[in-house]
SEMIMI-106578 format. One line per field, with one value per atom (N, C-alpha, C): residue in three letters; atom name; x, y, z. Coordinates in steps of 0.05 Angstrom, whole numbers, m for minus. Atoms other than C-alpha are relative to their C-alpha. Layout:
residues N
residu c(ALA | ...) $
atome c(CA | ...) $
px c(X | ...) $
py c(Y | ...) $
pz c(Z | ...) $
***
This chain:
residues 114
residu c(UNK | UNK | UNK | UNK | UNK | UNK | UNK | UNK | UNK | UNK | UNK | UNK | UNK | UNK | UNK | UNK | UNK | UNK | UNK | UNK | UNK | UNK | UNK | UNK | UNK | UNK | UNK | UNK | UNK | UNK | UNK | UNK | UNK | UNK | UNK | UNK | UNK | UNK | UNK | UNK | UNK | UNK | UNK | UNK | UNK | UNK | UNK | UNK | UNK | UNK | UNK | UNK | UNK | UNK | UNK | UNK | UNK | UNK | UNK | UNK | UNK | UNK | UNK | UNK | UNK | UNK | UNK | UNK | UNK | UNK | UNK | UNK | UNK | UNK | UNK | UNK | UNK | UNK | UNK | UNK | UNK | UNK | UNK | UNK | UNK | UNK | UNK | UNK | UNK | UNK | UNK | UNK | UNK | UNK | UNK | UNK | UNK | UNK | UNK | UNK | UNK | UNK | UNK | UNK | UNK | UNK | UNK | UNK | UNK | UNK | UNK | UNK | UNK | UNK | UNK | UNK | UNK | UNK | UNK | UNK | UNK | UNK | UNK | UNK | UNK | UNK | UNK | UNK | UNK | UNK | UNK | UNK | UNK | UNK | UNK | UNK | UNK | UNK | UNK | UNK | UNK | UNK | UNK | UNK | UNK | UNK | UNK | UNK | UNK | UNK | UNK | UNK | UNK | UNK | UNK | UNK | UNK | UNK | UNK | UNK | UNK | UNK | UNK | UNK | UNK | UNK | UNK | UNK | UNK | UNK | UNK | UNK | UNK | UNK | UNK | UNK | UNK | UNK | UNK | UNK | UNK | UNK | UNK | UNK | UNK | UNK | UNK | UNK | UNK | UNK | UNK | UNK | UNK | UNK | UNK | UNK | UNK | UNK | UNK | UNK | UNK | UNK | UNK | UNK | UNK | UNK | UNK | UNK | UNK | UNK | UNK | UNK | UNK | UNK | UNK | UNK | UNK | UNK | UNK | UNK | UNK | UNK | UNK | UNK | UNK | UNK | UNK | UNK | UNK | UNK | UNK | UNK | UNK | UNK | UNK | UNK | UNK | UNK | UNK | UNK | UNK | UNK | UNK | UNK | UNK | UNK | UNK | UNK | UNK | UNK | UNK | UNK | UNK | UNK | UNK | UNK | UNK | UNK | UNK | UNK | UNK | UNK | UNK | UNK | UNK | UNK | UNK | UNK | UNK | UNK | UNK | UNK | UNK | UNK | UNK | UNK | UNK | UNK | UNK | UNK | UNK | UNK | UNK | UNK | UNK | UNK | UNK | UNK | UNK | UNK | UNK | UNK | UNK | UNK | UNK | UNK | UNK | UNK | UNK | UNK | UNK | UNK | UNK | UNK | UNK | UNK | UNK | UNK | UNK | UNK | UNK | UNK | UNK | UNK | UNK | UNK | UNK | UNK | UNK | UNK | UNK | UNK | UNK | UNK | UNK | UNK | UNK | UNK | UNK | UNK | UNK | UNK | UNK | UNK | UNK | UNK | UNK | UNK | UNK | UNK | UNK | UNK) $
atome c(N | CA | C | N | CA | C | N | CA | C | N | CA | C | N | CA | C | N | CA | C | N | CA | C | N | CA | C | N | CA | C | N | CA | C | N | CA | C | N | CA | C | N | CA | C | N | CA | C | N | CA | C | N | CA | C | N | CA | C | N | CA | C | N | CA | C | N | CA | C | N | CA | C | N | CA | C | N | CA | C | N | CA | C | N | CA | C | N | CA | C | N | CA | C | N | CA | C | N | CA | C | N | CA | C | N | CA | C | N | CA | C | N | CA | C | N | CA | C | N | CA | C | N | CA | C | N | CA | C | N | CA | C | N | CA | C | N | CA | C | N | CA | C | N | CA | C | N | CA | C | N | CA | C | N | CA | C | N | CA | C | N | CA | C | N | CA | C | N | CA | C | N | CA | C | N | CA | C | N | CA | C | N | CA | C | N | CA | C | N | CA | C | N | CA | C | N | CA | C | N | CA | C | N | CA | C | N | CA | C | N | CA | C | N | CA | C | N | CA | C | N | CA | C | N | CA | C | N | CA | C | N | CA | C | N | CA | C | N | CA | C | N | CA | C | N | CA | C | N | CA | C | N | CA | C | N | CA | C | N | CA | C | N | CA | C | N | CA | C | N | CA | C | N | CA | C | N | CA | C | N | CA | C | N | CA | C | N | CA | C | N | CA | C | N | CA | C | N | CA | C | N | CA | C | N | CA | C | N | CA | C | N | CA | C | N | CA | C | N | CA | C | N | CA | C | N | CA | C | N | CA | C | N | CA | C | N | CA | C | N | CA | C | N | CA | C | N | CA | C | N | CA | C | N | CA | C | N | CA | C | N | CA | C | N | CA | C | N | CA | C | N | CA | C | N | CA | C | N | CA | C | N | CA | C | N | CA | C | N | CA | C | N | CA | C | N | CA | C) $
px c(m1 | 562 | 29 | m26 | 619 | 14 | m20 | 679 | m1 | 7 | 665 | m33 | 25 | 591 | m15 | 17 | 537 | m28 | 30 | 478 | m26 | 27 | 407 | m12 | 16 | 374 | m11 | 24 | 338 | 0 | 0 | 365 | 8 | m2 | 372 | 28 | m21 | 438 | m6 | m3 | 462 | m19 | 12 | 436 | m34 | 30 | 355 | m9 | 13 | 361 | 8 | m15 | 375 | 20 | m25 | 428 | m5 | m3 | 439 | m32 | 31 | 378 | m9 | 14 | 334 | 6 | m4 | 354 | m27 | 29 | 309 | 1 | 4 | 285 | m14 | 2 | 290 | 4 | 4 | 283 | 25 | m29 | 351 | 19 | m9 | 386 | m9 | 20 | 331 | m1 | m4 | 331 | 27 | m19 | 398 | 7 | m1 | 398 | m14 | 23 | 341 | 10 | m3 | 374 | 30 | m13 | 431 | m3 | 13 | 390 | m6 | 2 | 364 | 12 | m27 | 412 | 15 | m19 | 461 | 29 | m22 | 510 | 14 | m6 | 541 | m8 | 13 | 492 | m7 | 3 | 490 | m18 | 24 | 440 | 16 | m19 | 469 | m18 | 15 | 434 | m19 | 36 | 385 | m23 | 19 | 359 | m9 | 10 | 356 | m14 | 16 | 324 | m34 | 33 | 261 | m11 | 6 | 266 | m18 | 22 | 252 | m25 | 25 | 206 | m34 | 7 | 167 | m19 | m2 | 168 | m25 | 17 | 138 | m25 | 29 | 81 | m16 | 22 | 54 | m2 | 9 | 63 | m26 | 12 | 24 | m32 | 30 | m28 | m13 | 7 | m31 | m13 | 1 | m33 | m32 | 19 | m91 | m22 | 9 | m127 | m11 | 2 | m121 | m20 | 11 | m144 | m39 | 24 | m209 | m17 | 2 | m220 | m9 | 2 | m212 | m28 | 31 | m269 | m20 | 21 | m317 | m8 | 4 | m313 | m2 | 0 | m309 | 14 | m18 | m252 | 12 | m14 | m201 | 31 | m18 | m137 | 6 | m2 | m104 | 21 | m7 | m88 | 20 | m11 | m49 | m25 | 26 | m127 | m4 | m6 | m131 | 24 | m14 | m72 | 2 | m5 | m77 | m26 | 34 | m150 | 18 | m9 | m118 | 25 | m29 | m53 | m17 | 13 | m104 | m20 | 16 | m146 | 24 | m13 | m80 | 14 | m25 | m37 | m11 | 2 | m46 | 4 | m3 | m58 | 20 | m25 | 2 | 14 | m20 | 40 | m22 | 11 | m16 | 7 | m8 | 0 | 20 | m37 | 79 | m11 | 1 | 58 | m9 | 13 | 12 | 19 | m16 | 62 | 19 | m14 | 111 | m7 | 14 | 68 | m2 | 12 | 45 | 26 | m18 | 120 | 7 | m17 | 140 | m7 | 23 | 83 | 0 | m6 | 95 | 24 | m33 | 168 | 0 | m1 | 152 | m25 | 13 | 108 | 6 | m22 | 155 | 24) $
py c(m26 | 62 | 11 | m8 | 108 | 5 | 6 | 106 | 40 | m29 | 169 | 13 | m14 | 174 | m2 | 3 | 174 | m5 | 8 | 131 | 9 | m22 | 171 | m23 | 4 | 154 | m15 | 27 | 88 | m13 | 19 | 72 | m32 | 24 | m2 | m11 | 9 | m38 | m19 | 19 | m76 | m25 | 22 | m140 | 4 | m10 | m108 | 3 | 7 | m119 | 28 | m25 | m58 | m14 | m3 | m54 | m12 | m7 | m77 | m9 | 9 | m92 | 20 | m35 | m36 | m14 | 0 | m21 | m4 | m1 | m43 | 36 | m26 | 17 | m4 | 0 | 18 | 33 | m22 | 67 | 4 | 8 | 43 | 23 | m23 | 109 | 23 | m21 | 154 | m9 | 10 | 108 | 4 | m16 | 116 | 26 | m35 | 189 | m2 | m3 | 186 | m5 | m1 | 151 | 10 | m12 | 188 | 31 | m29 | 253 | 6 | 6 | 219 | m8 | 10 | 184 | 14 | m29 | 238 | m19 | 18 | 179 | m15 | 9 | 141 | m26 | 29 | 81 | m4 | 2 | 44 | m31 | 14 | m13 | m25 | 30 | m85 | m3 | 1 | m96 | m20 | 9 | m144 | 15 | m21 | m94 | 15 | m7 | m50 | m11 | 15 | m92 | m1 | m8 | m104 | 25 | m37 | m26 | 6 | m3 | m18 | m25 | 14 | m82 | 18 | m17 | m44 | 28 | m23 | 19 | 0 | 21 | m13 | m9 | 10 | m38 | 29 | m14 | 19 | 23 | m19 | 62 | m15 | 12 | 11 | 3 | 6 | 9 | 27 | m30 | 88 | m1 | m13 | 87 | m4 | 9 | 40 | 19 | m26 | 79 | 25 | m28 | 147 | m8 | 10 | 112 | 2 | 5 | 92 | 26 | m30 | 153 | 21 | m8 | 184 | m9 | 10 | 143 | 6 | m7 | 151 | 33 | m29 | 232 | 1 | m10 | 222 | 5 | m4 | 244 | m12 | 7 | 225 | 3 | m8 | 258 | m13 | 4 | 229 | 34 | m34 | 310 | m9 | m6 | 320 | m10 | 3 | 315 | m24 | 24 | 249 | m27 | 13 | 230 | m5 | 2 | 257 | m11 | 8 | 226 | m32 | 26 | 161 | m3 | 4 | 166 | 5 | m9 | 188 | m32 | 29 | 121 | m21 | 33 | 68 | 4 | m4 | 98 | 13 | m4 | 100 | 22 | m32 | 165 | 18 | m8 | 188 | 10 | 1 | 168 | 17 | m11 | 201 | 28 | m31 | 267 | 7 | m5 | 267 | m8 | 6 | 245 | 24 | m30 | 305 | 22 | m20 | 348 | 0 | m3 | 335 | m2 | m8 | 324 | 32 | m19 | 392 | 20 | m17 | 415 | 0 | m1 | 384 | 14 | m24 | 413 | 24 | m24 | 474 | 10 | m6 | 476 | m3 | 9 | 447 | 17 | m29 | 510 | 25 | m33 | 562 | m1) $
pz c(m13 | m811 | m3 | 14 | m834 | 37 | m32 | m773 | 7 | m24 | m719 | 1 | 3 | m743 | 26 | m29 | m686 | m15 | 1 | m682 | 16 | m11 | m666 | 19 | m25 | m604 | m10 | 9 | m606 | m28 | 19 | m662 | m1 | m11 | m679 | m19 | 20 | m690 | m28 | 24 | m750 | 0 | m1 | m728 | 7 | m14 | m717 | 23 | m36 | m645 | 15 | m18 | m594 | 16 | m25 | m548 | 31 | m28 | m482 | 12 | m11 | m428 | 8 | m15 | m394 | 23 | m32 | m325 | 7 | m32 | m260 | 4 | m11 | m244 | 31 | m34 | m165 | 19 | m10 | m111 | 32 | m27 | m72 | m2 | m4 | m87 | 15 | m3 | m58 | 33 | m26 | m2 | 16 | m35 | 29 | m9 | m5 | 15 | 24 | m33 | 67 | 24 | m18 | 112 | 2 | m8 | 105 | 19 | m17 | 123 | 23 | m23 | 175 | 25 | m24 | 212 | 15 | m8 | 219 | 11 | m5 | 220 | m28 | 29 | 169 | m4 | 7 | 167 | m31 | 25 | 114 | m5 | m2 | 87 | m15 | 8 | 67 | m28 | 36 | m10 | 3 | m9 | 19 | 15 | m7 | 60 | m19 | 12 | 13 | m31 | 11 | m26 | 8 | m7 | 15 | 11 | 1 | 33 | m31 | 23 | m38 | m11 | 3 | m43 | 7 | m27 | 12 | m11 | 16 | m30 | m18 | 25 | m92 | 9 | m1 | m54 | 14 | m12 | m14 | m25 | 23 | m80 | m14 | 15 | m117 | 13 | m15 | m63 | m3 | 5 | m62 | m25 | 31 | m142 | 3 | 4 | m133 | 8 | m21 | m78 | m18 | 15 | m119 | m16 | 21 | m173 | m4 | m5 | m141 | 4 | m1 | m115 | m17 | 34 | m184 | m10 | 12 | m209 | 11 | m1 | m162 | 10 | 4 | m166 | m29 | 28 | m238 | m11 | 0 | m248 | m22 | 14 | m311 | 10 | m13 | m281 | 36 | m17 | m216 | 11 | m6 | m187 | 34 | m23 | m113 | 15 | m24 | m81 | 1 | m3 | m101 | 12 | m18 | m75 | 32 | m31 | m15 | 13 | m19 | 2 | 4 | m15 | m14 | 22 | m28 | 32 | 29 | m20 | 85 | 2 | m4 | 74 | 2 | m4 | 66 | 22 | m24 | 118 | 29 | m26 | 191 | 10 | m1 | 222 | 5 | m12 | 258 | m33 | 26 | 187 | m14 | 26 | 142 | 8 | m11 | 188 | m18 | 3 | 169 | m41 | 28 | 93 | m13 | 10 | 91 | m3 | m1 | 117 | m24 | 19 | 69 | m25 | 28 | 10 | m11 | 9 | 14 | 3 | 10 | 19 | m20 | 23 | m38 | m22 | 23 | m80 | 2 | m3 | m50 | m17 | 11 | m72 | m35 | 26 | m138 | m17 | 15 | m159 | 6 | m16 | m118 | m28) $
***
């Protein structure tokens, strides 16, 4: 490769192999924003916490995905849409919490077609 050139996206080095490892993709940034919003203090989360914060994370998405999923199938369904989500968060999550999930579900979707 001639000296200052630039290698195209995904390309593969000299030796056939790519670069480098793929990042964990975690949800520990997203998390202390939250509880920074929340707090209204300057708490902060020790990296084992946030650890099983995002463990935590990871499973009740997974359980949701599943949920929807099901859902999906037996309406027929090919597409997992907003309705499907929200039937399943209304079946895995305890009422109180499916309240506050609704609510903000239907801000975000709101905001994210405003």
């Amino acid at each position: 490769m001639a000296k200052g050139a630039k290698r195209a996206a995904g390309a593969k080095k000299a030796g056939g192999k790519k670069g480098g490892r793929k990042p964990k993709r975690s949800f520990k940034a997203y998390i202390g924003r939250v509880l920074r919003q929340t707090a209204k203090t300057k708490l902060t989360l020790s990296s084992k916490a946030a650890a099983v914060v995002n463990s935590f994370v990871n499973h009740q998405f997974d359980v949701i995905a599943t949920q929807a999923a099901q859902v999906a199938r037996v309406n027929k369904k090919k597409t997992l849409g907003s309705r499907e989500i929200q039937t399943a968060v209304r079946l895995c999550l305890p009422a109180e919490l499916a309240k506050h999930a609704m609510a903000e579900g239907t801000k975000a979707v709101a905001r994210a077609t405003a």
